[in-house]
N, C-alpha and C positions, 0 to 999 in steps of 0.2 A: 641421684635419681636420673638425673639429663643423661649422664654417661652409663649407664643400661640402657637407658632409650634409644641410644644412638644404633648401636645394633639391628634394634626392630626398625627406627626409621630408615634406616637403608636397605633394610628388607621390604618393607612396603614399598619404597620407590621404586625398587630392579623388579619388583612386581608390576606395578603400574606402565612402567617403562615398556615392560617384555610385554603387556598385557596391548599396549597400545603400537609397538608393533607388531605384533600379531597381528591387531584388528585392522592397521593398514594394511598389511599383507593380503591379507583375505579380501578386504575391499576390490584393491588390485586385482585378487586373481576372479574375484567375481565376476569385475567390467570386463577382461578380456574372454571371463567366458562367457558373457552375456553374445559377443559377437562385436560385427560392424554397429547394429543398429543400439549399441550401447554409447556411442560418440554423437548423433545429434539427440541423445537424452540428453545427456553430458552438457551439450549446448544449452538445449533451451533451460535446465537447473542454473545454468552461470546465466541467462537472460532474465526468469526469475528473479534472482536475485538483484540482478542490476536494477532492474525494473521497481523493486521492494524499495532497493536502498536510494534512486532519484525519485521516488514520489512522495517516499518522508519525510527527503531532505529539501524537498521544493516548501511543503506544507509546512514545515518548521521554520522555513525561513519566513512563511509570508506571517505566520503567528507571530513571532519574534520580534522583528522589524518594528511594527505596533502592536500592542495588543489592545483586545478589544475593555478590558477593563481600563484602559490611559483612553481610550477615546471616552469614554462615557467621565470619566474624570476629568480631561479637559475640559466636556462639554457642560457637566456640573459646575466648572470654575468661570466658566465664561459664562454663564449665569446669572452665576453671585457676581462678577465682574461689573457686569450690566444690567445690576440690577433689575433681571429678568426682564429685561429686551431679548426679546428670539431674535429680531434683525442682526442686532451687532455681534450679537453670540453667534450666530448661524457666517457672518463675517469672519470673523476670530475663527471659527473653526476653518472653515475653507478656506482661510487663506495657511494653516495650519498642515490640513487635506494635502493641496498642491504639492506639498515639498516631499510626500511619501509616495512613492510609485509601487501601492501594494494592492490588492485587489480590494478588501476591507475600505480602503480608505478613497477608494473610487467611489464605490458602491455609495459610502457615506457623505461624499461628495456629490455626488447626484441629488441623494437626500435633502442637502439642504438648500441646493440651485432649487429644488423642486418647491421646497419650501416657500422660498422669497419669489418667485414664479407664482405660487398658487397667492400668496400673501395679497402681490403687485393688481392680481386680477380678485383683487375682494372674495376668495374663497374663504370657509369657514366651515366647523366640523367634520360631517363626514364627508362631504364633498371635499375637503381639502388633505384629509386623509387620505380618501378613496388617489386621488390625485399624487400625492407621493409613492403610496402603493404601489399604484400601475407603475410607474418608474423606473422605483425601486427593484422591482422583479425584473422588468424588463431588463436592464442593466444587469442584474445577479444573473440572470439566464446565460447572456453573452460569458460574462467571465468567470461566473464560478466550476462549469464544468471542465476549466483547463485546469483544475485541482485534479480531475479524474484521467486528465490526457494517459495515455498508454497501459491504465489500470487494468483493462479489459484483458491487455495481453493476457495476465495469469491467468485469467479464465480459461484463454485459449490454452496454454501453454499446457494448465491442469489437465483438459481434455486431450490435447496431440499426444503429450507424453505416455499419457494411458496409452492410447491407440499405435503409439511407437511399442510402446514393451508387448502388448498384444502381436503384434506383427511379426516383432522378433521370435517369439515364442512360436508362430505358426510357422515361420522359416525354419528354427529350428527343430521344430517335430519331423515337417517334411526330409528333412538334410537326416535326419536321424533314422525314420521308417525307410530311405530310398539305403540307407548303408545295410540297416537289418534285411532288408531284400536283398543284397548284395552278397551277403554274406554266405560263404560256402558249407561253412559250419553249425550252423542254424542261429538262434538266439538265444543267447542268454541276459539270465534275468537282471544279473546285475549290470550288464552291460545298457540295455532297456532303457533301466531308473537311471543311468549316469549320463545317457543322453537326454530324456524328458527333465532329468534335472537341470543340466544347462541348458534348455530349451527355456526352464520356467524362469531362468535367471531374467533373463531380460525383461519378464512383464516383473519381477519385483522390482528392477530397475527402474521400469518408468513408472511404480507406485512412487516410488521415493522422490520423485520427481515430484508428481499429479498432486499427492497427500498435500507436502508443504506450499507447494503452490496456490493449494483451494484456501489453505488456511493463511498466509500471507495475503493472499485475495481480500476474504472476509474481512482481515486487523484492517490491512491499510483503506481499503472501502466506510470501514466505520470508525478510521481515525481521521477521514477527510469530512464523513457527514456529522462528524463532533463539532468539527470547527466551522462547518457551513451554516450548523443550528446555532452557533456562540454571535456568529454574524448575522443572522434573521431576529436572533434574541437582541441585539445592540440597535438594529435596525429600529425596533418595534418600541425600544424605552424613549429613541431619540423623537420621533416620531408622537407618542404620545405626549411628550414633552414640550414637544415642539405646538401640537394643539388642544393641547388641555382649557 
């Protein structure tokens, strides 16, 4: 059975093969006929992507390093530890904090200075909640938006690219109607659609650009506010734990 098969699979792969150099072919001859303004497309697609691939490898790293489910289980153990002392637990943990240089564990580190702070000045319930809170935000305000640092770019990127292939397309209408006036022969039609078609090449170039970029935008935007809600959520268990 394998040896009949061999035949058809060699046939599908010279298929595949031939199929995908063609499509690079074409790709090829597309960008060159898209023009010049086919090359800072080019760029900003490769900035894009840069951009994609260091903002999910920042965010992976600071989830990774700790996660927030090992803090709320440390902080469970130092508990049971101490026999529900929040002081020496609130201790154990920051001195636990310290050694991790991660945004998370700042943040949770303030939490519990703020703790033993409200503790020291006889605060209690909501006042002493109220009192972490403020803190606690204030601290996540400063460092959580460098999760977001350069994210904006795709936005821009989405919109320039658009307005790049637009641009080209208008260049090349105009390069195309000044030759049809030129022309001593008059026009013809297929002449016409072979210029407006590589005229139009450039604005689908910088669709392919815009499209991915909007939507690399959106994931990586809502795979940074996954992890900011996991850390407001750790915040908030520690927190009532701390003054229950």
């Amino acid at each position: 059975m394998f040896r009949h098969g061999k035949p058809f699979l060699l046939a599908v792969l010279f298929i595949l093969v031939g199929a995908a150099t063609s499509s690079a072919t074409s790709i090829v001859e597309y960008f060159i006929m898209g023009g010049w303004v086919m090359y800072p497309i080019l760029v900003l697609s490769v900035v894009s992507w840069g951009i994609t691939f260091e903002r999910v490898t920042v965010v992976l790293i600071q989830k990774n390093k700790i996660k927030v489910e090992k803090i709320l289980q440390l902080f469970e153990e130092a508990l049971k530890k101490h026999n529900n002392d929040r002081i020496k637990a609130s201790d154990e943990m920051l001195a636990f904090l310290k050694t991790k240089n991660t945004l998370i564990c700042q943040i949770m580190e303030t939490l519990f200075i703020k703790y033993k702070e409200g503790h020291q000045k006889n605060m209690e319930g909501s006042e002493l909640r109220e009192w972490i809170h403020t803190s606690v935000e204030a601290k996540a305000a400063v460092l959580l938006p460098r999760l977001e640092k350069n994210l904006v770019g795709l936005a821009v990127i989405s919109n320039v690219s658009t307005l790049m292939g637009l641009f080209g397309t208008v260049i090349g209408m105009i390069e195309s109607f000044q030759a049809m006036a030129k022309s001593a022969g008059g026009v013809k039609a297929d002449e016409m659609a072979g210029g407006i078609a590589i005229a139009l090449t450039a604005t689908a170039g910088g669709l392919c650009v815009a499209v991915p970029s909007l939507i690399l935008y959106n994931w990586v935007k809502a795979f940074v506010e996954n992890y900011v809600i996991s850390i407001e959520e750790c915040t908030v268990v520690v927190t009532d734990a701390l003054v229950a």
